[in-house]
N, C-alpha and C positions, 0 to 999 in steps of 0.2 A: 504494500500500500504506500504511495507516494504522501509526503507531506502536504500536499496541496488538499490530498482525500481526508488526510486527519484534519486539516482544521477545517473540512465542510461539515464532517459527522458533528464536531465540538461547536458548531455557529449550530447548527438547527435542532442539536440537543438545546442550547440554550434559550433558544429561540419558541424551542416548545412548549417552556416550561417559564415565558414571557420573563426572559431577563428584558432587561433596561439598557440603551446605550450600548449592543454591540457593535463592537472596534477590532479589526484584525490590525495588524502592522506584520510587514514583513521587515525582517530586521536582520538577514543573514549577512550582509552584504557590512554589519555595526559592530556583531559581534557573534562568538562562537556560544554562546549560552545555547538558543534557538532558532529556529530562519524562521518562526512567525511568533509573535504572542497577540492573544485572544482578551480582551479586555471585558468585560459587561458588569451591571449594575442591578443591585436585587433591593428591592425595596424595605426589605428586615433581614436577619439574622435566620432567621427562620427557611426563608426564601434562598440566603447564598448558599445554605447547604443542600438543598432540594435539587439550586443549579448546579453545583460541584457534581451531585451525586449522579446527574443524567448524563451530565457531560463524562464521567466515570461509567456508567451502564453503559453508554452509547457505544464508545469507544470498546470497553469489553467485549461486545457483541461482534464487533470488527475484529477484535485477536490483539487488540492491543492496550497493554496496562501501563499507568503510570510509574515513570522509573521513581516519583518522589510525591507526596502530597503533606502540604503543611496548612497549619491555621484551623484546622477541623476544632481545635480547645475553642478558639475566639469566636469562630463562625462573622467576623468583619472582614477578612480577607481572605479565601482562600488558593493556593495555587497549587495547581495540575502540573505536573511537568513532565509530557510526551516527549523529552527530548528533541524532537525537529517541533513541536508545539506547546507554548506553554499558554496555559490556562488560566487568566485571574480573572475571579467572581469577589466582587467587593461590594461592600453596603455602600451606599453614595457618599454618604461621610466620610470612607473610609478613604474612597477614589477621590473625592476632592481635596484630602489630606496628602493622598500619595501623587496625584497627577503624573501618572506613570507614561501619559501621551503626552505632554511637555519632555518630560524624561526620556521619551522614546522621540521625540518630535522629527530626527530625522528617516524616522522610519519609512518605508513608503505604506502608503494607505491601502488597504486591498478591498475592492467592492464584491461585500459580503450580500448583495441584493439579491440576489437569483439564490439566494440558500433560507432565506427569512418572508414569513410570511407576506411584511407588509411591502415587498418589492415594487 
């Protein structure tokens, strides 16, 4: 499975389960962590693990696990890490604190439209 498939499966897991604010960046080209990270926004605590957890079934169902997940104690940030994709599901307070798209800002943008309901 190409990285391009892992972060479609991980956009419309999200997507299902109406995160907030999905954002791909492709970022290989910045640095050796990932060549995309997946950004989206959950309305409670409640909700980012609901989103962690699909974007974790989804991906299982395809044969592919998380090499790492953190933040599961907090449930305000948590992240996925597929290796070529990594996954943050954050409360809005949590993303407006870390502004990881400033952080990432030269990322290129990837149009995640054709994977999301409201295209």
């Amino acid at each position: 499975m190409t990285d391009r498939e892992e972060l479609e499966i991980a956009v419309k897991a999200l997507d299902s389960k109406k995160a907030e604010k999905i954002t791909a960046l492709k970022v290989d080209d910045l640095t050796i962590l990932a060549n995309y990270f997946v950004i989206a926004s959950a309305t409670s605590t409640t909700q980012v693990k609901a989103l962690a957890d699909a974007v974790e079934y989804h991906l299982e169902q395809a044969g592919i696990t998380p090499k790492s997940v953190e933040g599961i104690q907090s449930r305000n940030w948590i992240v996925l890490d597929y290796i070529d994709v990594i996954v943050h599901v954050f409360t809005e307070e949590a993303r407006e604190f870390y502004q990881l798209e400033h952080l990432w800002a030269d990322g290129e943008a990837v149009d995640i439209s054709q994977w999301t309901i409201d295209n």
